[in-house]
C-alpha positions as CSV (number, residue, x, y, z in Angstrom):
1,X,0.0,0.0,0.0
2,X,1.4,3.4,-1.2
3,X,1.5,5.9,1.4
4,X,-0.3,9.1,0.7
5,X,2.2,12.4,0.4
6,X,1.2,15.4,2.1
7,X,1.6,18.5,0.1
8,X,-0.5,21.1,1.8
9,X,-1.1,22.1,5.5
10,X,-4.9,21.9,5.1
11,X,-4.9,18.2,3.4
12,X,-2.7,17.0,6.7
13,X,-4.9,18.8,9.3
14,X,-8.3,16.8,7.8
15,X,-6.3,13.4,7.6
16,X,-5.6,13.8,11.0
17,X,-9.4,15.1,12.2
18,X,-11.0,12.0,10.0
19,X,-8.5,9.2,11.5
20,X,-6.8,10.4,14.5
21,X,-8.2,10.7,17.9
22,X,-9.1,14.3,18.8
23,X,-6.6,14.3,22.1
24,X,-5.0,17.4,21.1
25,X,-5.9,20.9,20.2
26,X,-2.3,21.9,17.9
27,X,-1.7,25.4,16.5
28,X,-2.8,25.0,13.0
29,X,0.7,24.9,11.0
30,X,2.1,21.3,9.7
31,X,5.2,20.9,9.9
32,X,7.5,19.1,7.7
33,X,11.6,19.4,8.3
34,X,13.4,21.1,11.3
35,X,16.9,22.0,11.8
36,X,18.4,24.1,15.2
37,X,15.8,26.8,15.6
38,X,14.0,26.6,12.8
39,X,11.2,24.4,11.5
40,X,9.3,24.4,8.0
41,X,6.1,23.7,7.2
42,X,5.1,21.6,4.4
43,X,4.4,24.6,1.7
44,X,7.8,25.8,2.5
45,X,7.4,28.6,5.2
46,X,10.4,29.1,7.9
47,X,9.4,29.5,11.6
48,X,11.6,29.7,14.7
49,X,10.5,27.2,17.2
50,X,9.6,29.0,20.6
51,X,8.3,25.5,22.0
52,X,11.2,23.0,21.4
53,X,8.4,20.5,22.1
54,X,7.6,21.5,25.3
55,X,11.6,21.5,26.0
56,X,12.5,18.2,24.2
57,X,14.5,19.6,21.6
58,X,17.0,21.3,24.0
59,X,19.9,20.3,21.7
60,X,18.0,22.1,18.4
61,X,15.9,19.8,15.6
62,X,18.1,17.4,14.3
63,X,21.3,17.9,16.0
64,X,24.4,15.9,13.7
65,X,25.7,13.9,16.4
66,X,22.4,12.8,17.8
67,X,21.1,12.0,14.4
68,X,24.5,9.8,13.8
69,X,24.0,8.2,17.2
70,X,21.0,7.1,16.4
71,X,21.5,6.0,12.7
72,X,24.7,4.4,13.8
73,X,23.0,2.1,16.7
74,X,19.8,1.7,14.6
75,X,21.6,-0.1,11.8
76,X,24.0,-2.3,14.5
77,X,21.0,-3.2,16.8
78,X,18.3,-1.5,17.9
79,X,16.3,-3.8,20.0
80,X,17.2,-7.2,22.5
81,X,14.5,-6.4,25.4
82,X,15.5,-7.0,28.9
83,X,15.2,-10.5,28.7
84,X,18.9,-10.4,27.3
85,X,22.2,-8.3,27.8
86,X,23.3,-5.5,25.2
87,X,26.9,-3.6,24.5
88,X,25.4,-0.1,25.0
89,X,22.7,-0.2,28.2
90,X,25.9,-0.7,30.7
91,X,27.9,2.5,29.3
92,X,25.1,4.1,28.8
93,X,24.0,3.4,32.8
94,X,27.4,4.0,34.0
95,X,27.5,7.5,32.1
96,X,23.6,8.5,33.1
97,X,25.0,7.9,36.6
98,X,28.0,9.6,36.6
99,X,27.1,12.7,34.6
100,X,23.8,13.2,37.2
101,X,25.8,11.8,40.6
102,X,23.8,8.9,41.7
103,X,24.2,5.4,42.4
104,X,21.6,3.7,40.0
105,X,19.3,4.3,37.1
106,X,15.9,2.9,36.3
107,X,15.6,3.5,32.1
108,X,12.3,3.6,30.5
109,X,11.0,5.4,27.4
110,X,8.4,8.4,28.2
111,X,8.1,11.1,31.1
112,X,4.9,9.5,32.0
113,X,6.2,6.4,32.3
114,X,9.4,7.4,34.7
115,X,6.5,9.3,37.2
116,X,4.8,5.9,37.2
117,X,8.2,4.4,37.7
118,X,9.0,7.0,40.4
119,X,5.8,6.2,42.5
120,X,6.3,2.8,42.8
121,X,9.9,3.2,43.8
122,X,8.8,5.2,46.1
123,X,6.1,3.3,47.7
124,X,8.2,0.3,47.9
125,X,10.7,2.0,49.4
126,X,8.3,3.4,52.0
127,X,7.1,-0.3,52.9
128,X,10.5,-2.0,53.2
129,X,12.7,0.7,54.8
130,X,10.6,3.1,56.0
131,X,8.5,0.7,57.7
132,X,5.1,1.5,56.7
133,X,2.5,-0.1,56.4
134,X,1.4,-2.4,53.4
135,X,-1.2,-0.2,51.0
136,X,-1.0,2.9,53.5
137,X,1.8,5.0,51.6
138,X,1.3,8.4,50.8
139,X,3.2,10.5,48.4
140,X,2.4,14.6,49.0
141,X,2.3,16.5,45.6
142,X,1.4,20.3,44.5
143,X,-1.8,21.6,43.0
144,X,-2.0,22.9,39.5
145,X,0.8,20.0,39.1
146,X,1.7,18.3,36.0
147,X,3.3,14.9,35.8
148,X,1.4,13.3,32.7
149,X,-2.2,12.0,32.1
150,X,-1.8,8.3,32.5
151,X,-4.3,7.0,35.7
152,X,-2.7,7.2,38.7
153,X,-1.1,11.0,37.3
154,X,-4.7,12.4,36.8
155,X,-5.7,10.9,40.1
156,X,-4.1,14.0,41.8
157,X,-4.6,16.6,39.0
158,X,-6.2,19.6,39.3
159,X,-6.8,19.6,35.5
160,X,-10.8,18.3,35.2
161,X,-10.7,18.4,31.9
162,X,-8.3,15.8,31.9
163,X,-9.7,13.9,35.0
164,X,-13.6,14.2,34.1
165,X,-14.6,10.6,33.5
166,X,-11.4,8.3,33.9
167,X,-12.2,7.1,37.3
168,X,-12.2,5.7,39.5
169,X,-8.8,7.1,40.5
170,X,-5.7,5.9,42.5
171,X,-5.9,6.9,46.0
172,X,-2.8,7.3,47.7
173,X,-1.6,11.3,47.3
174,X,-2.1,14.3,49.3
175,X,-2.1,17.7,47.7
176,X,-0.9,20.7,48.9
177,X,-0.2,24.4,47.5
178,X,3.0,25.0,45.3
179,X,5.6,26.8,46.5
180,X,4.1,27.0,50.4
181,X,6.4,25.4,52.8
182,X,4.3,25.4,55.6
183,X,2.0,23.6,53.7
184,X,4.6,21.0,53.1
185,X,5.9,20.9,57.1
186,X,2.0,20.8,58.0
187,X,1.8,17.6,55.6
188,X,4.6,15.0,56.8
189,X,3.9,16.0,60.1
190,X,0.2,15.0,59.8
191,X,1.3,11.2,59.4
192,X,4.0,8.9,59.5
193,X,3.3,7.2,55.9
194,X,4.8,9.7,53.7
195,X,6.5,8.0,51.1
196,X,8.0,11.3,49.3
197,X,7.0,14.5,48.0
198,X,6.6,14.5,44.3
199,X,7.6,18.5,42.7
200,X,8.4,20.2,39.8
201,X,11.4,22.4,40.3
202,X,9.3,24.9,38.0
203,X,5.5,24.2,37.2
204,X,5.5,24.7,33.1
205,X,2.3,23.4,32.5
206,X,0.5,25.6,35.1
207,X,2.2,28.9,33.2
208,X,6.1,28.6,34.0
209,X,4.7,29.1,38.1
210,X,9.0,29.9,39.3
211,X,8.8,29.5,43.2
212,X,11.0,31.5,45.9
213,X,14.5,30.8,45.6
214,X,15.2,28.5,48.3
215,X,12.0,26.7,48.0
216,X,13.5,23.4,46.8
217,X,16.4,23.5,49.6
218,X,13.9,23.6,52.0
219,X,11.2,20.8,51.1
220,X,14.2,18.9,50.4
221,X,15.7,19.6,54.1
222,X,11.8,18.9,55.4
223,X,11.7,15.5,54.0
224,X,14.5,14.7,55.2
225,X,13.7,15.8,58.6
226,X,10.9,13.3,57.9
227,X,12.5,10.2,56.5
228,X,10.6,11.2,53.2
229,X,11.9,10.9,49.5
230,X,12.1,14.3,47.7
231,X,11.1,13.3,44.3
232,X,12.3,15.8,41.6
233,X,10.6,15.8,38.1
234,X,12.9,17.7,36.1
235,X,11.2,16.0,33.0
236,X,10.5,19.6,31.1
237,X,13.0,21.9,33.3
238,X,16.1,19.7,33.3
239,X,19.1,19.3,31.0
240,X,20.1,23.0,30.6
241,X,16.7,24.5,29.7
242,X,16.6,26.6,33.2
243,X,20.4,27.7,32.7
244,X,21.5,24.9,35.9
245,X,22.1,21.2,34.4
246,X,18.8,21.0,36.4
247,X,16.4,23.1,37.6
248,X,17.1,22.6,41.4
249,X,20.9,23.5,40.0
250,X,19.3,27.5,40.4
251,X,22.3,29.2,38.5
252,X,24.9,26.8,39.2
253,X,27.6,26.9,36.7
254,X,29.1,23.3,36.9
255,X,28.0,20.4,34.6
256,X,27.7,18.2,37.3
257,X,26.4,18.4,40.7
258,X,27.6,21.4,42.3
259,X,28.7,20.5,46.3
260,X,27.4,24.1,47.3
261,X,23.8,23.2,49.2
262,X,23.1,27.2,48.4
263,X,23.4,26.2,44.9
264,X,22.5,22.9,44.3
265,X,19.4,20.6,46.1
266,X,20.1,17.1,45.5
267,X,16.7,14.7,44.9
268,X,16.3,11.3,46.3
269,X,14.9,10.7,43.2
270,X,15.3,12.1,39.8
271,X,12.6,11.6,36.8
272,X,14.1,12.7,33.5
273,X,13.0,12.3,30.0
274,X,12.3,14.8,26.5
275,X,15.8,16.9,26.3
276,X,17.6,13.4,27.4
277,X,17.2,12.2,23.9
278,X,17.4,15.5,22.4
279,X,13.5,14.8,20.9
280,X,15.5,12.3,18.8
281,X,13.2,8.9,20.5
282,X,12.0,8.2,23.5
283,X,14.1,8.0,26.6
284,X,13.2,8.7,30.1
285,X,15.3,7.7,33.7
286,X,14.7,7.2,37.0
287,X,17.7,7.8,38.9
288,X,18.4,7.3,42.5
289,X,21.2,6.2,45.0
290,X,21.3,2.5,46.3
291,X,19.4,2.8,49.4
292,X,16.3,3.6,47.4
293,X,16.9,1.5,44.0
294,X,18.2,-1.8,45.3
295,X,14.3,-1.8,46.6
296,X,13.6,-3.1,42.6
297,X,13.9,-6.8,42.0
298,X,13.9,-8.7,38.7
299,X,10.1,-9.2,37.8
300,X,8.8,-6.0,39.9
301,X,9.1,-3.5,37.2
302,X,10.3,-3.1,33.3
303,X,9.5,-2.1,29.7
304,X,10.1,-4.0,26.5
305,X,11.9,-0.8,24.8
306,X,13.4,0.6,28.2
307,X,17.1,0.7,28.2
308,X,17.2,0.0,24.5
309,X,20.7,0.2,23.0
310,X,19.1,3.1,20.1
311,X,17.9,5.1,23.3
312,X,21.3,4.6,25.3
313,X,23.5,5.9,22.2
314,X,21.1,8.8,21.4
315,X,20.9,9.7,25.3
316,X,24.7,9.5,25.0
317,X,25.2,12.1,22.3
318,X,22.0,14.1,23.6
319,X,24.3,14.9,26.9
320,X,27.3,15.0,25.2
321,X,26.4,18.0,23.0
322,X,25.0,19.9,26.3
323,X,28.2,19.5,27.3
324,X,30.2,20.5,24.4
325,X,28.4,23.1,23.1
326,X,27.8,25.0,27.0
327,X,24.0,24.5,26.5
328,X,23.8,26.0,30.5
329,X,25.9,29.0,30.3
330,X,23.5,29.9,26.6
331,X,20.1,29.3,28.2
332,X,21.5,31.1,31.2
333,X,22.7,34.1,29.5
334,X,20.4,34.3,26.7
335,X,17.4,33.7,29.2
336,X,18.3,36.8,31.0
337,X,18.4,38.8,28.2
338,X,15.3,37.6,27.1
339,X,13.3,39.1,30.1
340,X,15.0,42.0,30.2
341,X,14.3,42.6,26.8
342,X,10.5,41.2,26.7
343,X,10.5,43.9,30.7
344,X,11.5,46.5,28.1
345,X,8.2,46.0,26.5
346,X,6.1,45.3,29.5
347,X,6.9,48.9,31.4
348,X,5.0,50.1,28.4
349,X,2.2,48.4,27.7
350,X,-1.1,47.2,29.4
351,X,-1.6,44.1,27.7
352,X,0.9,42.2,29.4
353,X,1.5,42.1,32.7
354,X,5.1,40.1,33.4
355,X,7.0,38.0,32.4
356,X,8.4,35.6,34.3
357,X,11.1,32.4,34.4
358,X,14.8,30.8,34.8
359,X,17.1,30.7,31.8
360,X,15.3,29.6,28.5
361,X,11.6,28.7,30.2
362,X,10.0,31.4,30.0
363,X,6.3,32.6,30.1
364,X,4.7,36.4,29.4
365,X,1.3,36.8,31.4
366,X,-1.5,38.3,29.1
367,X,-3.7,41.2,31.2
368,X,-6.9,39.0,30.2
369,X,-8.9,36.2,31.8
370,X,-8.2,32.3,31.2
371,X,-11.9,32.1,29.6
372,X,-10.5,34.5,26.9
373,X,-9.0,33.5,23.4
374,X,-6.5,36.8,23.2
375,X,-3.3,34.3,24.0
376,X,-4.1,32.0,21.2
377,X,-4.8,34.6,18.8
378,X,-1.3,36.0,20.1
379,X,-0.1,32.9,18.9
380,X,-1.6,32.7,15.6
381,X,-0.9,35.9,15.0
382,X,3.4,34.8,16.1
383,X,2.8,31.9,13.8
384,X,1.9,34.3,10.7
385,X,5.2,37.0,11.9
386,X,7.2,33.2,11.6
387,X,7.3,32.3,15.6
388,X,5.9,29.5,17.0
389,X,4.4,29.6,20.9
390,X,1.7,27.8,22.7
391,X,-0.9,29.2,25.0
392,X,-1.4,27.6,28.7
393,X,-4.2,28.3,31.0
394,X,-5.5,30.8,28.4
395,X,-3.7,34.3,29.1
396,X,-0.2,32.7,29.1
397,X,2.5,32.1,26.6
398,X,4.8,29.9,27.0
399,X,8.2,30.6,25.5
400,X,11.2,27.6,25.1
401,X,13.1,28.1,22.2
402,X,15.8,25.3,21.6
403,X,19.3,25.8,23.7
404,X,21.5,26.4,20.8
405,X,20.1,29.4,20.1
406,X,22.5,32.5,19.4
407,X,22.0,36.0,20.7
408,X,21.4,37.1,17.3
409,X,17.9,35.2,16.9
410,X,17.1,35.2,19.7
411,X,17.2,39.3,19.5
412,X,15.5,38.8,16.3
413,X,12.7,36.9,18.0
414,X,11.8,39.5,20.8
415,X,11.7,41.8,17.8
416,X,8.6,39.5,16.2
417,X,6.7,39.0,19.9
418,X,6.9,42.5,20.5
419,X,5.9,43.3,17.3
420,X,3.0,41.0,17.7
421,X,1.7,42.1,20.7
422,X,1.7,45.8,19.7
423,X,-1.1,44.2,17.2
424,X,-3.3,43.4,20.1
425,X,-2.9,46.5,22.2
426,X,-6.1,48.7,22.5
C-alpha cells in the first residue's frame, strides 16, 4: 500500500481530524523538516520554534551527532528487550549515573512512564525501609501539578478536563499548594506514611509558576527531617533548559552536581525524560542512590523498549552535546536577556502584565482572563510573523526556544513578539 504524500497544510490537518483521535488541540501549522531553531512547514514557510516540544529539543531539531547516534546504533542493533544483555545499556547506565551523581538508574521510554516508575519506587521504598505499612503510603504532591495524564497521574490533577470521566482514581496522594512550605511541614507531620514529595522544580504546564529561591532547599531539608523521599521531576525543566544542568541547579555553573547546598538541592529521586534524547526517541530515567533502588527486583518493574541500545546511544550524544556546546551557560545568559528585553516592552504596555522564568523557560502573562481567546490569537498571529508559541491556562504564553540558540535570533525573535503584541494593544 502506497502511502499518501502530504503536500499542503490543510490536506494534513483533515487526515488527522478524519483518523486520529481528537486528544490534542495543535496550533494550525504542519510541519514538515526542522533543523536548530527553525522548522518548515510543508508549503515551504520558515518559523523559529519557541516550544522545542515542550523543552524536548533542548539540543535544536536534528542535532548531527544525535542523528548519527541514532543512525549508527539503529543499523548495528536496535532492540534485544531485557530478557537479554546488550553492549550499550551498561555504558550508557554508567555514564547516566555519573554525569547526574547517583548510584543507580531505572531506564524507561516516556516522562509518564518514569513518574509511574517514580511512584512505585517510592512506595516500595516506603514499605521496606521506611516501615510503613502495606497499601498505606502516601506520596504529597502540589496543586496545579503536571506529571502526565496516565491514571494514577490524573488521580491527583487539578486539571478536570483531563480527569472528568477516567475514574475511579488511584488513592494514595495528598495535595498541597506549590511553592508553600508550611504547607509541606504541616503535611509530613500529619502522618507517618509519607512515602515522598513529588515536585516540579518549575510548574511549566501551570504557566512557568517559578517558586522562591530556596523553596526546593527547603522541602528537600523537610523530608529529610521526615525520612521522606524528595522526588524531583525535572522532565521539562532539566538538561540545561533553566540555565543549571537541572532546575534545582538554580544558576549553578558546573556540569555536574555542584557540592554548594546554596546552589544545588540534590533529589532522592530524579525523573528525567524529553531533552535526554534531544527529541530524537524516546528516553526517560529514574535515577536514584542504592538505598532507594536496590528496593527493585527482577520481575517487579520493566518495559520491553526501556534501556534499549538506540535510546542509550542517542541519550549519550544528547548529553554530550549539552556538554560541548555550554548549553547551560546559553540558556542562562540568553534567558536573561530575554526578560530584560521582553521587561523593556512590559513597562510600556497594558496588555501584558510580566513575564516571568529561569534561563530559556519562559512565560509572558497576558492582562486577560483564562476564559478569553487573546493568548491564542497572540499565537496565531506569532505563527503568521514566523514564531511558534503555545498558550497555557489561556492568558499565558509559553516561551522555550531550543538551547542552541544565538543572541542574534534570539534578539531577532523578541523583535517579532513585541511586534506582535503591539497588534493586540487597545
Amino acid at each position: 500500500m502506497q502511502l499518501e504524500k502530504v503536500t499542503a497544510s490543510e490536506q494534513a490537518i483533515e487526515m488527522e481530524d478524519k483518523y486520529g483521535a481528537h486528544n490534542y488541540h495543535p496550533l494550525p501549522v504542519v510541519l514538515s523538516k526542522g533543523k536548530g531553531v527553525h522548522v518548515w512547514d510543508v508549503e515551504g514557510k520558515q518559523y523559529y520554534d519557541f516550544l522545542s516540544a515542550y523543552s524536548a529539543v533542548n539540543q535544536g531539531h536534528c542535532h548531527p551527532k544525535i542523528v548519527k547516534a541514532m543512525h549508527d546504533q539503529a543499523s548495528t542493533l536496535s532492540l534485544t528487550s531485557r530478557a537479554f544483555h546488550n553492549d550499550i545499556l551498561g555504558p550508557y547506565e554508567k555514564y547516566v549515573t555519573e554525569y547526574f551523581n547517583f548510584d543507580k538508574v531505572l531506564p524507561m521510554n516516556t516522562g509518564a512512564e518514569a513518574v509511574e516508575t517514580a511512584i512505585k519506587i517510592a512506595r516500595k521504598w516506603a514499605y521496606e525501609k521506611k516501615g510503613v505499612e502495606e497499601h498505606q503510603a502516601q506520596i504529597i504532591v502540589c496543586e496545579n501539578n503536571f506529571h502526565g495524564r496516565t491514571t494514577t497521574v490524573i488521580s491527583f490533577s487539578n486539571d478536570e478536563n483531563a480527569r472528568k470521566n477516567f475514574g475511579p482514581y488511584t488513592p494514595g496522594f495528598i495535595k498541597i499548594p506549590y511553592n508553600d512550605i508550611n504547607a509541606l511541614k504541616e503535611a509530613l507531620e500529619s502522618t507517618e506514611n509519607i512515602a515522598g514529595f513529588l515536585v516540579e522544580p518549575i510548574q511549566g504546564e501551570a504557566g512557568v509558576f517559578t517558586p522562591a529561591d530556596d523553596y526546593m532547599k527547603q522541602a528537600k531539608e523537610l523530608c529529610s527531617q521526615h525520612n521522606a523521599l524528595f522526588i524531583a521531576d525535572e522532565i521539562q525543566t532539566g538538561i540545561a533548559r533553566t540555565g543549571g544542568l537541572l532546575a534545582v541547579c538554580g544558576n549553578c555553573d558546573c556540569q555536574n552536581h555542584c557540592e554548594r547546598q546554596e546552589t544545588y538541592t540534590k533529589p532522592d529521586m530524579l525523573i528525567l525524560g524529553k531533552a535526554l534524547s534531544g527529541g530524537n526517541y524516546p528516553v526517560s530515567a529514574v535515577l536514584a542512590d542504592n538505598e532507594v533502588m536496590n528496593v527493585i527486583q527482577p520481575g517487579q518493574h520493566g518495559s520491553t523498549f526501556g534501556g534499549n541500545p538506540v535510546a542509550g546511544a542517542v541519550a549519550i550524544a544528547a548529553l554530550d552535546v549539552v556538554k560541548d556546546e555550554n548549553l547551560i551557560q546559553n540558556a542562562r545568559k540568553l534567558g536573561n536577556l530575554f526578560r530584560s528585553e521582553l521587561n523593556k516592552y512590559i513597562e510600556q504596555t497594558d496588555l501584558v502584565s510580566l513575564v516571568r522564568g529561569r534561563g530559556l523557560l519562559n512565560a509572558i502573562v497576558i492582562n486577560d482572563s483564562e476564559e478569553s481567546s487573546t493568548a491564542w490569537d497572540i499565537c496565531m498571529a506569532l505563527r503568521d510573523n514566523g514564531l511558534l508559541a503555545k498558550p497555557t491556562h489561556g492568558n499565558i504564553i509559553r516561551f522555550a526556544p531550543p538551547l542552541v540558540m544565538t543572541e542574534e535570533e534570539l534578539l531577532d525573535c523578541v523583535a517579532i513578539i513585541v511586534k506582535t503584541l503591539k497588534q493586540f494593544e487597545k
